[in-house]
GUGUTI-599819 format. One line per 10 residues: their letters; for each residue x, y, z of C-alpha. Coordinates in pm, 1 decimal. Example, Ala and Ser with C-alpha at 12.3 -4.5 7.8 and 13.67 -1.06 7.14 Angstrom:
BEGIN
as> 1230.0 -450.0 780.0; 1367.0 -106.0 714.0
END
This chain:
BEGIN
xxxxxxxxxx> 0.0 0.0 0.0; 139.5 325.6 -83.1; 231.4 525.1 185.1; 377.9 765.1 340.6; 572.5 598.2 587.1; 522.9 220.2 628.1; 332.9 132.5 930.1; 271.1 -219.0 952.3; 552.8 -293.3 1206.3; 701.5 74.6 1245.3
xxxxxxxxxx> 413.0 214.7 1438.6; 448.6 508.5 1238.5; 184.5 819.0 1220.3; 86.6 987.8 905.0; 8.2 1368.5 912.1; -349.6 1443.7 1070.8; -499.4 1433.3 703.4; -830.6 1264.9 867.1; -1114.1 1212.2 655.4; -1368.6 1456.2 786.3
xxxxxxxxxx> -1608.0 1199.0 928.4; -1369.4 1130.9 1200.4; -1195.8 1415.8 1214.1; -1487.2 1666.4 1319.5; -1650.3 1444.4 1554.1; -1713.8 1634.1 1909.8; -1472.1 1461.2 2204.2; -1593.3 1249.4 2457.9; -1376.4 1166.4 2738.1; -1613.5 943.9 2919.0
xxxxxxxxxx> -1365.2 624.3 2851.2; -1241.3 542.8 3157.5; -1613.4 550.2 3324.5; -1737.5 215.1 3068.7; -1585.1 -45.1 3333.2; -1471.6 -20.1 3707.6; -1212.9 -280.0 3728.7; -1185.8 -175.7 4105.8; -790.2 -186.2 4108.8; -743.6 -568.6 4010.3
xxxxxxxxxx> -856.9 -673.8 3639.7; -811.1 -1046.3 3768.1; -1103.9 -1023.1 4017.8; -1436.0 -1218.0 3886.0; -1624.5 -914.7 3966.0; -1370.8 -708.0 3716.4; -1356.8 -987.7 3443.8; -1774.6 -969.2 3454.4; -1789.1 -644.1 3384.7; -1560.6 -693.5 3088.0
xxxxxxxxxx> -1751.5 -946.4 2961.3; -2073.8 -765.4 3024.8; -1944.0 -461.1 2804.9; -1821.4 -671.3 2544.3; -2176.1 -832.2 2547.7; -2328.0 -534.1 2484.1; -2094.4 -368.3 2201.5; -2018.0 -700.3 2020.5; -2191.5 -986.5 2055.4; -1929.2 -1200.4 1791.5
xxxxxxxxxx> -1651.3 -1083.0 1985.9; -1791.6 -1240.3 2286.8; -1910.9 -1536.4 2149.8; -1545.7 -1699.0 2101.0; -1502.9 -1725.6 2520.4; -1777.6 -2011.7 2510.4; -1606.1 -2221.7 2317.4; -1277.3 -2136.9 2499.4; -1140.8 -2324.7 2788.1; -1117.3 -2078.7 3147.0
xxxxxxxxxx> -762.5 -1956.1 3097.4; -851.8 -1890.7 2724.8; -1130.2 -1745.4 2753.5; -1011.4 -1512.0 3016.8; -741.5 -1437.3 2792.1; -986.7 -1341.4 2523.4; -1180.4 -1098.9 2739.4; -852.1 -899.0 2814.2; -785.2 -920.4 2449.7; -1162.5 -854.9 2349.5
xxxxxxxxxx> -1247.8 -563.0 2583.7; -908.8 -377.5 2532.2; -938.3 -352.5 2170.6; -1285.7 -334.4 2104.7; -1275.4 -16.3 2370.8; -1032.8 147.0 2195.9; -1212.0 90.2 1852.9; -1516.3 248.4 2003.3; -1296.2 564.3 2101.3; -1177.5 567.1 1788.1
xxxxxxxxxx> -1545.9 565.5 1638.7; -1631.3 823.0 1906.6; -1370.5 1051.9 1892.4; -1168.2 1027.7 1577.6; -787.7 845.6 1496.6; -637.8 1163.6 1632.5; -731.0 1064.0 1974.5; -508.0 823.6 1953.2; -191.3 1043.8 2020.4; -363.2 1232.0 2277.4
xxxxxxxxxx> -165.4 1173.2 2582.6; -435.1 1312.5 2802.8; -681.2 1050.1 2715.5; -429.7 737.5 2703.0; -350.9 744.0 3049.2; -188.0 459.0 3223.6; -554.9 400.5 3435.0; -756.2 357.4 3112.5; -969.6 32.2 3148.8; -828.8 -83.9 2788.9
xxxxxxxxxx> -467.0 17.3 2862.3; -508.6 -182.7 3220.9; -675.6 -486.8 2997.3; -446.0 -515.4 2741.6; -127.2 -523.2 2975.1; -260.2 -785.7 3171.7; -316.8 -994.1 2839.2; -8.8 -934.6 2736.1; 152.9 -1043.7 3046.7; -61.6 -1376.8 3082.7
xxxxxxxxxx> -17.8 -1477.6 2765.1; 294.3 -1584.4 2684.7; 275.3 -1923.4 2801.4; 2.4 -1950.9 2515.9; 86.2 -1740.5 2262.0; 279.2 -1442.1 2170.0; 52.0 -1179.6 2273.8; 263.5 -832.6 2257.6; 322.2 -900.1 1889.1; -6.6 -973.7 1791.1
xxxxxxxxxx> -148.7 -711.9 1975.1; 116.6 -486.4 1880.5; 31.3 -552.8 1537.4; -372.3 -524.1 1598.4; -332.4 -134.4 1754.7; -121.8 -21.7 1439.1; -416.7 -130.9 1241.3; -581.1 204.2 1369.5; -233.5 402.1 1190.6; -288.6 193.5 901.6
xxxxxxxxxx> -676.5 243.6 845.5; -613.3 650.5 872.4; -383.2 582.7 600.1; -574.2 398.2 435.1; -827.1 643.6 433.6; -616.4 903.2 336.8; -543.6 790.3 -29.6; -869.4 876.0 -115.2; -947.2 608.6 -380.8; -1021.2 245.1 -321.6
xxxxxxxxxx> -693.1 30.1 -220.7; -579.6 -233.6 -431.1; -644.3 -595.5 -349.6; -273.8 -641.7 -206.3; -301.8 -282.5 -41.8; -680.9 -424.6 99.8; -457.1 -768.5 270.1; -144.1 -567.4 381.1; -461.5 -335.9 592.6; -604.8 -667.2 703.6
xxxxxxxxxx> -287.6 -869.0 809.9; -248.7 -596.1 1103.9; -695.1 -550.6 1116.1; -816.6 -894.3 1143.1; -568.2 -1157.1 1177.2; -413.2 -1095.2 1486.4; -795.0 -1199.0 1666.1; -814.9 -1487.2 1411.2; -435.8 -1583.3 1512.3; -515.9 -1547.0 1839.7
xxxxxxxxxx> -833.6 -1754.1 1829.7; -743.2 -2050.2 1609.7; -391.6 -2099.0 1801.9; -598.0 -2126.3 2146.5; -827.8 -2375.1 1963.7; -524.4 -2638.5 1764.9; -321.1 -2623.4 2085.9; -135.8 -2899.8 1895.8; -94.8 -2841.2 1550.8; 201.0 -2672.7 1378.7
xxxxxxxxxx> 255.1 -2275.1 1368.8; 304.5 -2309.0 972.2; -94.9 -2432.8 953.6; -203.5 -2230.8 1240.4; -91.0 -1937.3 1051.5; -246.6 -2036.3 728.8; -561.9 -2098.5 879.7; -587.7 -1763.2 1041.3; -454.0 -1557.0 730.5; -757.1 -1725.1 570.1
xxxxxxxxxx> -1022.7 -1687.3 820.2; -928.8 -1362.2 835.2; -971.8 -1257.3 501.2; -1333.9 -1477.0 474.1; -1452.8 -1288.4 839.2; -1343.6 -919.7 687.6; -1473.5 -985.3 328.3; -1813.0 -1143.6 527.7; -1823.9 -804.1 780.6; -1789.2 -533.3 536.9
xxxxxxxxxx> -2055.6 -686.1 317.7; -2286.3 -631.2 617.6; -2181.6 -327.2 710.2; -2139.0 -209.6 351.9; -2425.2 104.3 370.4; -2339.8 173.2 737.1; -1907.5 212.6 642.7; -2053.4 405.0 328.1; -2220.7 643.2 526.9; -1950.5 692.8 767.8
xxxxxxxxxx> -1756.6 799.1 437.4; -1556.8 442.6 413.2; -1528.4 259.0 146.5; -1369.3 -107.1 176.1; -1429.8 -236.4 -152.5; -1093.6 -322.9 -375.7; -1065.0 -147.0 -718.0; -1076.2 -463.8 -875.6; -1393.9 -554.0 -783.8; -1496.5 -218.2 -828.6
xxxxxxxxxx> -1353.2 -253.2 -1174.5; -1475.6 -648.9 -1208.3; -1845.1 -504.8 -1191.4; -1813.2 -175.3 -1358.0; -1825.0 26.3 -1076.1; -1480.4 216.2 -1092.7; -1668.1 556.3 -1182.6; -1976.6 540.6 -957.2; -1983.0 776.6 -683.6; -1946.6 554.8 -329.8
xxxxxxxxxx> -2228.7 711.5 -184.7; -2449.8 565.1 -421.9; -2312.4 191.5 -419.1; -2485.4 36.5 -195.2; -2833.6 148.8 -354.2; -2715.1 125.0 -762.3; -2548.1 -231.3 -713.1; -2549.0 -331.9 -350.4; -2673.8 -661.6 -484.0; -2436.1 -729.4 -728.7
xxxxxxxxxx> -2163.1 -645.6 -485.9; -2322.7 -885.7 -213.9; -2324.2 -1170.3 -472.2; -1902.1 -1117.4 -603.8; -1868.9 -1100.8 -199.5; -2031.6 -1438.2 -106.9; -1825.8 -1639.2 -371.0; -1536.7 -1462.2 -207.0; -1651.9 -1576.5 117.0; -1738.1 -1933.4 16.0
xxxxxxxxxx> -1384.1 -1929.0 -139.4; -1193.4 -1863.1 166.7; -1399.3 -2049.2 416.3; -1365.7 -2360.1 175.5; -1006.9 -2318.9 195.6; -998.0 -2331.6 612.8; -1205.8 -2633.9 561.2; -959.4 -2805.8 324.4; -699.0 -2671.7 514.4; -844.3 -2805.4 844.0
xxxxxxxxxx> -871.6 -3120.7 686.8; -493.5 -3219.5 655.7; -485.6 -3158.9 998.2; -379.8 -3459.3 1165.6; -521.8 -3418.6 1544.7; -895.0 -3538.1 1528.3; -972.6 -3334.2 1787.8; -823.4 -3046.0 1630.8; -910.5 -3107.9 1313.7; -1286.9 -3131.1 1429.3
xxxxxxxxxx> -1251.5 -2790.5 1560.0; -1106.9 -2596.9 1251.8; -1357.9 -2796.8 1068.0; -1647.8 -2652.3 1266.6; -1529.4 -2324.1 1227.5; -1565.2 -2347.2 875.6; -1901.9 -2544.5 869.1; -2027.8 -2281.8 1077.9; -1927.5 -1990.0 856.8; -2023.6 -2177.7 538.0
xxxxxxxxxx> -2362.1 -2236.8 715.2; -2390.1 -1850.9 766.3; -2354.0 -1862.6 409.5; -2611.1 -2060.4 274.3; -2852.9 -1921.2 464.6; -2812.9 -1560.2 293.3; -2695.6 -1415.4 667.8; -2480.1 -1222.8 405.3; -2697.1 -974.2 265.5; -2711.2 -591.8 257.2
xxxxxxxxxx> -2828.8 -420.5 574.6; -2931.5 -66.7 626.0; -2854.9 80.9 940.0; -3072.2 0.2 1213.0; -3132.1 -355.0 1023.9; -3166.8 -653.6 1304.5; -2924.1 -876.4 1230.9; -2960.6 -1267.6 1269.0; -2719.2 -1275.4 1570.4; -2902.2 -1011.9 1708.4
xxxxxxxxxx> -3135.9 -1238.2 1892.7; -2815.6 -1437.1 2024.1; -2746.2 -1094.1 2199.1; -3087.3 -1052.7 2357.2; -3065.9 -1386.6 2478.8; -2723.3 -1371.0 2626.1; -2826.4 -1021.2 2772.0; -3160.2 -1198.5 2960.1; -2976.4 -1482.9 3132.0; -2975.2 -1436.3 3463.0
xxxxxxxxxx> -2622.2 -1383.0 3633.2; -2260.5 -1216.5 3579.3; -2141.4 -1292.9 3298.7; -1864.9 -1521.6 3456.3; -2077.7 -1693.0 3642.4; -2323.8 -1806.0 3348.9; -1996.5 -1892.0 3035.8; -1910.7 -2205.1 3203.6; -2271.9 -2358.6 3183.8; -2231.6 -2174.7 2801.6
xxxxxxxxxx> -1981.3 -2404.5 2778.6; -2110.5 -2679.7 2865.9; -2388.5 -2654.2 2676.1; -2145.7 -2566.6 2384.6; -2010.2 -2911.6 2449.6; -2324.0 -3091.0 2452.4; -2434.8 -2938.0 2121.0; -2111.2 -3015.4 1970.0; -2145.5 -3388.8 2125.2; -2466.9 -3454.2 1941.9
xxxxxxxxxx> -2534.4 -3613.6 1576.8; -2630.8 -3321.1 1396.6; -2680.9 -3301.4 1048.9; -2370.7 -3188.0 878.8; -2296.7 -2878.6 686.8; -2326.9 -2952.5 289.5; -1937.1 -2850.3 183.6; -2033.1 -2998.0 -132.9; -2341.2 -2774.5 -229.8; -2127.9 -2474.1 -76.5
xxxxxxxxxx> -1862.3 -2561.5 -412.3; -2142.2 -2626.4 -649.3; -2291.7 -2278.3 -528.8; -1943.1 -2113.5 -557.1; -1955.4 -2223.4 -951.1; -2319.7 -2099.2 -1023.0; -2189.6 -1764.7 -867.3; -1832.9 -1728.6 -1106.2; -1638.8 -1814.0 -886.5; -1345.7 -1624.3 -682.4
xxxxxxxxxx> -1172.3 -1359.3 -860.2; -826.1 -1435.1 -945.6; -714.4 -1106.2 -820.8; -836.8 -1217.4 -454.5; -759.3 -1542.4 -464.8; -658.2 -1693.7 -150.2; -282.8 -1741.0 -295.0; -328.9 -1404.0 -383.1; -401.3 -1306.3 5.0; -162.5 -1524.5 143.9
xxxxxxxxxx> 165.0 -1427.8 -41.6; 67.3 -1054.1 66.6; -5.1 -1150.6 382.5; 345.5 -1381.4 429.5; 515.3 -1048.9 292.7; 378.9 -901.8 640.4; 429.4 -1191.9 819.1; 779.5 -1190.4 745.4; 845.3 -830.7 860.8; 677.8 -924.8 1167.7
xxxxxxxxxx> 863.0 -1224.9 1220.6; 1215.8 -999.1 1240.5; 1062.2 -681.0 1423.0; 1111.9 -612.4 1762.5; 785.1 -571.0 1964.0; 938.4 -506.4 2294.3; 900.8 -166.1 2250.1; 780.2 87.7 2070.9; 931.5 221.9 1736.9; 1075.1 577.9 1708.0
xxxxxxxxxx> 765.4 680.7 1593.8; 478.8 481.4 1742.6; 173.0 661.8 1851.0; 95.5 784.5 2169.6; -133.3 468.9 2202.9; 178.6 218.5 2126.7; 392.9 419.9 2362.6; 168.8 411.9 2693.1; 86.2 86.1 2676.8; 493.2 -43.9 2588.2
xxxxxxxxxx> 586.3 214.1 2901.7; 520.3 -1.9 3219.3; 449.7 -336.4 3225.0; 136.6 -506.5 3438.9; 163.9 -533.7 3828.7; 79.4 -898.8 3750.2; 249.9 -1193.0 3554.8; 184.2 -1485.3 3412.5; 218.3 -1702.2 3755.0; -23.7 -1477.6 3896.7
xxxxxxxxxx> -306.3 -1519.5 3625.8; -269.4 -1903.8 3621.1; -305.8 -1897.0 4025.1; -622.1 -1680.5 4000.2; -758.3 -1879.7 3703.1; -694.5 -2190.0 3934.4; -834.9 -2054.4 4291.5; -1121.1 -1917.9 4096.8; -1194.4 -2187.1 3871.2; -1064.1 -2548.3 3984.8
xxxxxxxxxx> -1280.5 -2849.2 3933.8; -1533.5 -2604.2 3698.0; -1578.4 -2825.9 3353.5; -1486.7 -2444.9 3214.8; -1156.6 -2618.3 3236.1; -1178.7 -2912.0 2993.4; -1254.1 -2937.3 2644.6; -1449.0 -3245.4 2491.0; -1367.4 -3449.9 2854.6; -1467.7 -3838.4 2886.5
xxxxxxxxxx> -1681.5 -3932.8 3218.2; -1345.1 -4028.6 3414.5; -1224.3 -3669.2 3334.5; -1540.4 -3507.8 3433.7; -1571.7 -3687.6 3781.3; -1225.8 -3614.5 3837.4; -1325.6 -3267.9 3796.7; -1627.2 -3267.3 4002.0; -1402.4 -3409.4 4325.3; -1205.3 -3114.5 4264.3
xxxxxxxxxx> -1503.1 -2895.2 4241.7; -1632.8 -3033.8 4586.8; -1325.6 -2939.0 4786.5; -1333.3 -2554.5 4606.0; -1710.3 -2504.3 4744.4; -1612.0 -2637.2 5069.0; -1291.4 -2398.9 5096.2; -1510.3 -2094.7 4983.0; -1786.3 -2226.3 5256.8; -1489.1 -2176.5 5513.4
xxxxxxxxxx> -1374.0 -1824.7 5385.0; -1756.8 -1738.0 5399.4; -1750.3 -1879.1 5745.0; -1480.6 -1738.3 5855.0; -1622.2 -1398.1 5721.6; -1892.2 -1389.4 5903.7; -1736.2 -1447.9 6251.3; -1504.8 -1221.7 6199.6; -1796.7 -893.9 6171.1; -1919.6 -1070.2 6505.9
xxxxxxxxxx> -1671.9 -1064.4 6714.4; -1626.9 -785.1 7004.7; -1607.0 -434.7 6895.2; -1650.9 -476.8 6540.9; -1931.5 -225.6 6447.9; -2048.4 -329.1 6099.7; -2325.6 -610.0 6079.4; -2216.3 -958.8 5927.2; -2203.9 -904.7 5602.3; -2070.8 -1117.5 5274.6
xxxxxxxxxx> -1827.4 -941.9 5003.6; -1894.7 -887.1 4648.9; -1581.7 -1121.0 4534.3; -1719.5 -1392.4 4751.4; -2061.3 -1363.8 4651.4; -1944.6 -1406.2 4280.8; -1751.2 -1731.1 4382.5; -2107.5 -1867.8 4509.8; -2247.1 -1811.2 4231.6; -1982.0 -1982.3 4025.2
xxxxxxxxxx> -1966.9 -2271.6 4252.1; -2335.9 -2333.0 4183.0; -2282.6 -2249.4 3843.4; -2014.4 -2500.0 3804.5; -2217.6 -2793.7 3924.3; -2483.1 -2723.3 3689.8; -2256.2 -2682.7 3393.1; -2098.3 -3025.6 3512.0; -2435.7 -3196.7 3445.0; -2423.6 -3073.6 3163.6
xxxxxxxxxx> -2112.0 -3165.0 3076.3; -2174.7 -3505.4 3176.5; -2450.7 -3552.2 2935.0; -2166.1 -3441.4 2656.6; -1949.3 -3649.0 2787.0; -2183.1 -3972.0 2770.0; -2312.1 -3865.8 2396.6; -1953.6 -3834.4 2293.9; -1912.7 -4175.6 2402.2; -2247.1 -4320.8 2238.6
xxxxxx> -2163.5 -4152.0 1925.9; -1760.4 -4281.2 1940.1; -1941.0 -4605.4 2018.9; -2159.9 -4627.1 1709.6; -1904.1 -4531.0 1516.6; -1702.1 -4795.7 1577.5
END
């Protein structure tokens, strides 16, 4: 992409040239009221309310923690949260907000999220980089938006490497634990591509209106669009561009599938393979379509549902999943693949020019700079945003994330992924002796307001109250999980 300065691993500004959409928008320096994380973002009362505002500004980004094990899931919220807040800033307040050192404060919720991700996950993954990587997609978008004509297909993937694979990095090497980087990394190039092709389709009249145009010029040129005004796209061939952007879609998510299916890990391959049923699902059942704003969307009504269970939102994702689990255990009916590649002929096909070799060589060129940066700290001329949250690392590590995960969460099914019945007992003897330690500490609490001279009456704090309501969430969700476990084994039964 042409550029001023380079900024996919420089953290490099461009001059404030913002498009005037974002760049007259009135300030709002509300941020750090959105979550109270109370001084410690690894209390259960902290990580609900993260979950709880990620509920509410993006359902899809929240759904990935129920398929997650604890730690990753917890991971993902710190990931989630941090990001998605400072997207919304962005949205609220334009890109130059981002080098305002009176707003990026070391306190910020997202800073204070984001440092604890990067210091718990490590063991996992290499968080800083991808992170890194994921805030100078804000540089690059204002950049992007500065050439004022529609990028390239190779300029569109260089904006997307840093946009929207680090999250489907992030997710898929959580998920295949066990399979090589090399496939990991394919995988997520090309779920990347499918998800961002798939959510600027939908938000194609909403980005339009905010002035934002994410089509390439070769489509543009592919359908004869290179000389219509933007504005009117979405109204003079918003159809046409919805059908060239669901073969795109069914290309790429054909390709995970394929991909997943060399994978040699059943387990893992089953996973990577869902992914893509799921998407190619989404697919057949026209969820890709052109929305005005103020549309309901189909996962809409996921939301509302999530939002009207009853409990934090840490207390209810381990019965989510479990119930996850049991859904995944039982014999539905399979995703056509093969009517998804009949469906991708009757449309034309991919275009060559965004083929998924296409995507990946421009993506490996990124890659490859990434692989020999340094992300330790910030370049010479990162953005304010880069800079704060490089400065200081978090007052907790790695050692202290696992120990909370375990105090918090030991014997909760939360913890296993597709267990057998022996695993899941195993786990509910465990889960006995955590409600009988936090039955003490309750105990114990309580005495201690009634002894001599203490004034206040007995009362129970908010941190233990949330582990009593995980405790009894935990022993529902291991039901549940015991029902998975027992299909698994029916269906592994038949099978054989």
């Amino acid at each position: 992409m042409p550029r001023r300065t380079d900024v996919r691993h420089s953290g490099a500004c461009s001059p404030p040239h913002y498009p005037v959409t974002l760049l007259d928008l009135p300030w709002s320096r509300d941020m750090k009221s959105a979550v109270d994380l109370q001084g410690n973002p690894l209390s259960d009362i902290s990580l609900a309310a993260m979950r709880r505002w990620l509920l509410e500004a993006d359902v899809l980004g929240y759904l990935p923690q129920i398929a997650a094990t604890e730690s990753e899931g917890r991971l993902w919220t710190y990931y989630g949260f941090g990001v998605r807040r400072i997207d919304a800033f962005v949205r609220a307040n334009g890109y130059a907000a981002l080098d305002d050192a009176t707003l990026l404060t070391d306190d910020l919720d997202a800073i204070v999220a984001l440092r604890e991700f990067m210091a718990a996950a490590p063991p996992l993954i290499d968080g800083r980089r991808r992170l890194v990587e994921q805030l100078r997609a804000f540089a690059a978008e204002r950049d992007a938006l500065d050439q004022g004509r529609p990028l390239t297909a190779h300029e569109l993937f260089s904006l997307w490497y840093l946009k929207a694979v680090p999250g489907a990095y992030m997710a898929q090497r959580l998920q295949l634990a066990d399979v090589d980087e090399a496939t990991v990394r394919r995988i997520a190039k090309l779920s990347a591509v499918g998800l961002q092709m798939f959510d600027d389709g939908v938000d194609l009249q909403a980005d339009l209106d905010r002035g934002r145009l994410w089509l390439s010029a070769e489509e543009l040129e592919l359908l004869g669009l290179s000389m219509t005004p933007p504005a009117t796209l979405a109204t003079t061939a918003g159809e046409r561009i919805i059908r060239l952007r669901k073969a795109i879609c069914l290309e790429y998510f054909l390709a995970v599938y394929d991909e997943a299916s060399r994978i040699a890990s059943p387990e893992s391959r089953k996973r990577a393979q869902s992914f893509a049923e799921a998407w190619l699902s989404f697919l057949q059942q026209d969820y890709l379509k052109l929305y005005t704003p103020g549309d309901p969307k189909p996962w809409d009504s996921v939301q509302r549902v999530l939002k009207a269970l009853p409990g934090s939102e840490t207390v209810k994702l381990p019965v989510l999943h479990s119930l996850f689990s049991l859904i995944s255990a039982l014999p539905l009916p399979p995703v056509d693949v093969e009517a998804c590649r009949r469906e991708l002929q009757q449309l034309g096909g991919c275009p060559r020019a965004l083929a998924p070799e296409v995507a990946l060589d421009a993506m490996g060129v990124c890659e490859a700079e990434g692989d020999a940066a340094n992300f330790d700290v910030p370049g010479p001329e990162a953005s304010v945003l880069e800079r704060v949250l490089l400065a200081s690392p978090s007052k907790h590590t790695a050692a202290d994330f696992a120990r909370r995960c375990r105090e918090s969460t030991e014997g909760s099914p939360s913890n296993l992924r597709d267990p057998n019945l022996s695993e899941v007992f195993a786990s509910g003897i465990k889960l006995a002796e955590r409600s009988a330690r936090n039955s003490v500490t309750a105990r114990e609490n309580f005495l201690q307001q009634l002894r001599p001279g203490s004034k206040r009456a007995p009362v129970v704090d908010a941190e233990l109250a949330e582990r009593f309501s995980r405790d009894g969430a935990d022993w529902l969700a291991l039901g549940i999980e015991a029902l998975a476990a027992t299909a698994r084994g029916v269906r592994d039964g038949c099978r054989k």
